[in-house]
N, C-alpha and C positions, 0 to 999 in steps of 0.2 A: 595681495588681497584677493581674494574670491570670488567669484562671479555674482554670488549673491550678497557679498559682503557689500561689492563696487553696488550695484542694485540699489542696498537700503543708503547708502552713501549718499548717490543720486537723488534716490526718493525723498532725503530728508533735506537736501541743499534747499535753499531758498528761490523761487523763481524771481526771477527779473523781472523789473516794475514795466513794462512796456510804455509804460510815458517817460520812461529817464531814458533820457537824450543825450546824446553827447553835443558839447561846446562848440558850436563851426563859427563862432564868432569872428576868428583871425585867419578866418579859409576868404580866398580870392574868387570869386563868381564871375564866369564868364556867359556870353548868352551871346549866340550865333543865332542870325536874324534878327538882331536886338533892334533895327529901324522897324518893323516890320508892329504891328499893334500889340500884339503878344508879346512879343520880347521885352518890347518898350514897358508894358508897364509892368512885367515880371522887373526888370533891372529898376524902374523907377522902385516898384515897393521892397527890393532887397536892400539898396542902394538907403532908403529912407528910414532902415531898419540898422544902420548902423552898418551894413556890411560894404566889404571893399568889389565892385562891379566894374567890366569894362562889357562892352557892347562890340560885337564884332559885325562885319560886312564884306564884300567882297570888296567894297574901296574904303581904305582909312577915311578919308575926307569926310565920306557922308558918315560913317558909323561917327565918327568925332563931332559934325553937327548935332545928330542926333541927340548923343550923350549932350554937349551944352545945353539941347535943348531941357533932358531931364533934370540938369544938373544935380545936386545931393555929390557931389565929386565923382561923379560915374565918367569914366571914358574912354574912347574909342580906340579901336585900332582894325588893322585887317583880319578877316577871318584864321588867318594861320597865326598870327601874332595872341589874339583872342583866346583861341585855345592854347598854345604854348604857356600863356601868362599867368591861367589860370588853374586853381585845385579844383572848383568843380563847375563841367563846363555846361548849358542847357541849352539843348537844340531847338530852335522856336523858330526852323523854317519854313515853309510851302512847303507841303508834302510834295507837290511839282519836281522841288530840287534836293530833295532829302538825301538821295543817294547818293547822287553824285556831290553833292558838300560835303554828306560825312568821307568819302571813300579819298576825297582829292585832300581830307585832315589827320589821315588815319598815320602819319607819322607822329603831327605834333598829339592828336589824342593819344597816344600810349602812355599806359600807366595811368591815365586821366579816370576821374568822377564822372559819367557823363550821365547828362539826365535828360530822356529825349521825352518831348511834352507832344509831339507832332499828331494828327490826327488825321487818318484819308480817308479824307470826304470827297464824295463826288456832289454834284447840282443840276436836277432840270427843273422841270416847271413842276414838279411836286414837292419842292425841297430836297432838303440835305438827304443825303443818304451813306452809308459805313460804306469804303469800299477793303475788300479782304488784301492784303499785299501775299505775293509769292509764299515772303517767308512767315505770316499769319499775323504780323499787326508791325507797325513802322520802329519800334522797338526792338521787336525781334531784328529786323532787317539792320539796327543799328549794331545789331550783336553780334548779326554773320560778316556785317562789313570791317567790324574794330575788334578782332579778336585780342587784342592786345590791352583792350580797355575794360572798366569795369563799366558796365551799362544796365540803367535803371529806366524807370519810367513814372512818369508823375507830371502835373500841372495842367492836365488835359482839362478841365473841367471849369474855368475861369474867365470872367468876364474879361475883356480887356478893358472895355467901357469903364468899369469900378477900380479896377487897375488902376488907370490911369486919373482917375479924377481927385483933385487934391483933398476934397471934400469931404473923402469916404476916410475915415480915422478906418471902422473895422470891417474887413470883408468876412463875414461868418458862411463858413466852407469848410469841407473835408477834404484835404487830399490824397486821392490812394496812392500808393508807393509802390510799386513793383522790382524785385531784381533777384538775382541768385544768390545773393551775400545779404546775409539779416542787416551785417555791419553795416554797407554800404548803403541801405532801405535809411536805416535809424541816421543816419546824417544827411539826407534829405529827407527825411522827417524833421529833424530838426532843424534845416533851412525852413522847409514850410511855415514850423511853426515861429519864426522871427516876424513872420507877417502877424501881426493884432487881427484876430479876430478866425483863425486860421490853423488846424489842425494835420498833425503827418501823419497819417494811419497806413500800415502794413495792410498788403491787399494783394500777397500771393506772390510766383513766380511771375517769370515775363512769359511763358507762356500762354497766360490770363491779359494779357495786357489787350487784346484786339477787343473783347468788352467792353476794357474803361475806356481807349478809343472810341469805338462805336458809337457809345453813348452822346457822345455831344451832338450827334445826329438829331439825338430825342431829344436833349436840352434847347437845341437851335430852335425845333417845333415849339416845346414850350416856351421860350422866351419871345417868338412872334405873336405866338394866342394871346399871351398875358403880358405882353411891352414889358417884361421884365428881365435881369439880369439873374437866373436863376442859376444858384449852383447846386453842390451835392452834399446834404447830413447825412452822417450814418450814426444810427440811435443806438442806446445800451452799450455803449463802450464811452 
């Protein structure tokens, strides 16, 4: 074929619907710092969505409390257990111990999903503030530490409070997706979207990731001005 032939070939293929998602219904969700408010009600609302969750810690005992406490069949194991067990794993630590978690898993994540939701922040007496990491946002940093993994980024944007509350049937949110592989983006977009009320939208390389980070800086301000759980729409798509 021709270089202009291949050309109109292309030009006339059909593009991909960007909402068609693929199936992650029979994938295993892990979430490292799953005791922790964040992890907690990410695994509570996967977990409630039909998907298979365990909750990792650095001691079985407590991540297996924990998971009881969520119950929906969600449960516990040790952080190295957690990640082995699972297809796609979500780091939802203290940025404090982000490094050294991911760096001390970096056997059992190989080969792994990993989707780190982490944000560093710092806090004085003026509020939250973005802080920049070495390697340009906590995502990056999980990419220089797991070269062996595939690593994404998403979830940063999320109440825990609405998370976790039984109450809330839909949390209506966007959440950005970041990573190097479109494939790897579109099945945590479609984890996202298992949550009701809850949208996976592509939102660049990981390079872009210290933005979506940042950002909960501004949301934390907003949500103490207005006592609200404010997340993030993005319009026209």
């Amino acid at each position: 074929m021709t270089s202009a032939a291949s050309s109109d070939a292309k030009a006339a293929a059909p593009k991909k619907d960007p909402w068609e998602l693929p199936d992650v219904s029979g994938m295993t969700v892990g979430v490292l710092g799953g005791t922790g408010d964040q992890g907690r009600g990410l695994a509570y609302r996967l977990a409630r969505s039909g998907m298979t969750v365990t909750i990792g810690s650095r001691a079985a005992e407590r991540a297996q409390q924990a998971a009881d406490e969520i119950g929906h069949g969600v449960r516990g194991a040790d952080n190295a257990a957690c990640a082995r067990e699972s297809d796609i794993v979500i780091v939802a630590v203290p940025w404090e111990g982000h490094a050294k978690t991911i760096e001390s898993l970096r056997e059992e994540l190989a080969g792994k999903l990993v989707v780190d939701c982490v944000n560093p922040l710092g806090f004085d007496k003026k509020g939250a503030y973005a802080l920049v990491p070495e390697e340009g946002s906590a995502a990056q940093q999980a990419a220089a530490l797991l070269p062996e993994s595939r690593v994404t980024a998403a979830f940063h944007h999320l109440s825990a409070v609405l998370l976790s509350d039984p109450e809330v049937e839909e949390i209506e949110t966007d959440v950005m997706v970041l990573g190097e592989v479109r494939a790897d983006c579109e099945i945590v977009q479609a984890l996202a979207a298992r949550i009701p009320g809850m949208r996976g939208v592509f939102a660049g390389r990981l390079r872009n990731a210290h933005q979506v980070e940042s950002l909960v800086a501004n949301l934390i301000s907003v949500n103490r001005r207005y006592r609200a759980h404010a997340g993030v729409r993005l319009t026209d798509i």
